[in-house]
N, C-alpha and C positions, 0 to 999 in steps of 0.2 A: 506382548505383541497385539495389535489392534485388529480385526477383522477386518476385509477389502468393506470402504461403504459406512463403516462407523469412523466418528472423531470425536475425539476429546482428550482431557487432558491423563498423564497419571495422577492417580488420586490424591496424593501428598501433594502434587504441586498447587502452591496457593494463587487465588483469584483463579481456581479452575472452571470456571464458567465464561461462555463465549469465548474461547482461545481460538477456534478458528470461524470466521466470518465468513459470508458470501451474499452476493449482492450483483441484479442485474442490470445494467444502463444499456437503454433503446434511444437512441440520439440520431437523429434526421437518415431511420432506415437501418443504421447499424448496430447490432450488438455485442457487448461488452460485457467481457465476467470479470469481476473485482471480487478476487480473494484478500484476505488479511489471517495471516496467521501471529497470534499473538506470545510473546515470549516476557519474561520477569523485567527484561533490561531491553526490548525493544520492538519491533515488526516486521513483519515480512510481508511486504502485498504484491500479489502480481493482479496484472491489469492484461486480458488477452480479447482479440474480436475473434468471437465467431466458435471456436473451442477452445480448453483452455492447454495452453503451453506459455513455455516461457521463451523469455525473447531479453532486449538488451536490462542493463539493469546497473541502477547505481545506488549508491551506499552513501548516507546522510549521518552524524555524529551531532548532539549536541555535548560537550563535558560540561557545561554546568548550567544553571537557570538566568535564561535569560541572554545569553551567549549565544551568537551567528551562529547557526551549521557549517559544517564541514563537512562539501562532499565534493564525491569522487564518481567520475561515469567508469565503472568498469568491460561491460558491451558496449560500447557506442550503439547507438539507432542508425540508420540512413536518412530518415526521418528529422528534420530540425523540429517540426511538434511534436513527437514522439519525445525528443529531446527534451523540449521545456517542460512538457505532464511530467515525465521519469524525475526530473530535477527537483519542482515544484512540491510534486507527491512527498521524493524523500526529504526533502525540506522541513515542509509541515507535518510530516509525520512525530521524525526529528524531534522538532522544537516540542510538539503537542505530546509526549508521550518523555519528552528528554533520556530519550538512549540510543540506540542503533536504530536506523529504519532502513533495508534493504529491498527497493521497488524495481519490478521487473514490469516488462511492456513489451506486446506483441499486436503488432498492426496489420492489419493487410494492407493496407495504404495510409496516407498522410492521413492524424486525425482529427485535425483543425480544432479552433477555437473554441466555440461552442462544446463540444463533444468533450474536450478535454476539460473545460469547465466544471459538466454535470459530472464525468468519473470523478476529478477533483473533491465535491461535494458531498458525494456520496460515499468516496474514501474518508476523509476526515470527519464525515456523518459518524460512520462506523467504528472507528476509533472513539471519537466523545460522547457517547451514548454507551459505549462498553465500562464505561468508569475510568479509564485509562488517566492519567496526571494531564491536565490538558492549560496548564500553567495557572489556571482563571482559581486562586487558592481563597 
């Protein structure tokens, strides 16, 4: 059992370093916490403004290399840019890591272009710098 405030992995589990990520996006006044939690066969990222919870969230499938994603919105957003980051993110997560990527997102409001851009960036940052498969062999 892990104490409130520590993370990491259990010890046997391989590639135990950087399993969970975080990362902050300040984009025209608003802030954004980007988590990534890292798993053997896939990701978990939630993307929240302001504190962190979770919010709508869809699920990305690559089965093999090189192969479209399959995904699926499980929460809808209200939000249609909520919509396309959520998509987007499990997308390239997806493809970049080729297994499950499960992205959640919580807005206070619409989070426009821009904004969704730098989280984009900085998610996908985070994942290929961690070593993760990121197709480029």
């Amino acid at each position: 059992m892990m104490e409130e405030g520590t993370a990491g992995p259990a010890p046997d589990m391989p590639g135990g370093k950087n399993m969970i990520s975080e990362s902050t996006v300040n984009s025209r006044g608003r802030t954004f916490f980007v988590q990534v939690h890292r798993f053997e066969n896939g990701v978990f990222a939630a993307i929240s403004e302001n504190s962190r919870r979770l919010g709508s969230l869809a699920v990305s499938l690559v089965s093999r290399a090189g192969a479209a994603p399959v995904t699926t919105t499980i929460i809808p957003p209200r939000d249609p840019t909520c919509a396309f980051l959520m998509r987007m993110a499990a997308e390239q997560l997806s493809s970049r890591t080729r297994g499950i990527a499960a992205v959640s997102v919580y807005a206070d409001g619409e989070i426009g272009a821009p904004a969704s851009k730098e989280i984009l960036e900085v998610l996908v940052g985070m994942i290929t710098r961690g070593g993760e498969k990121d197709g480029s062999a």
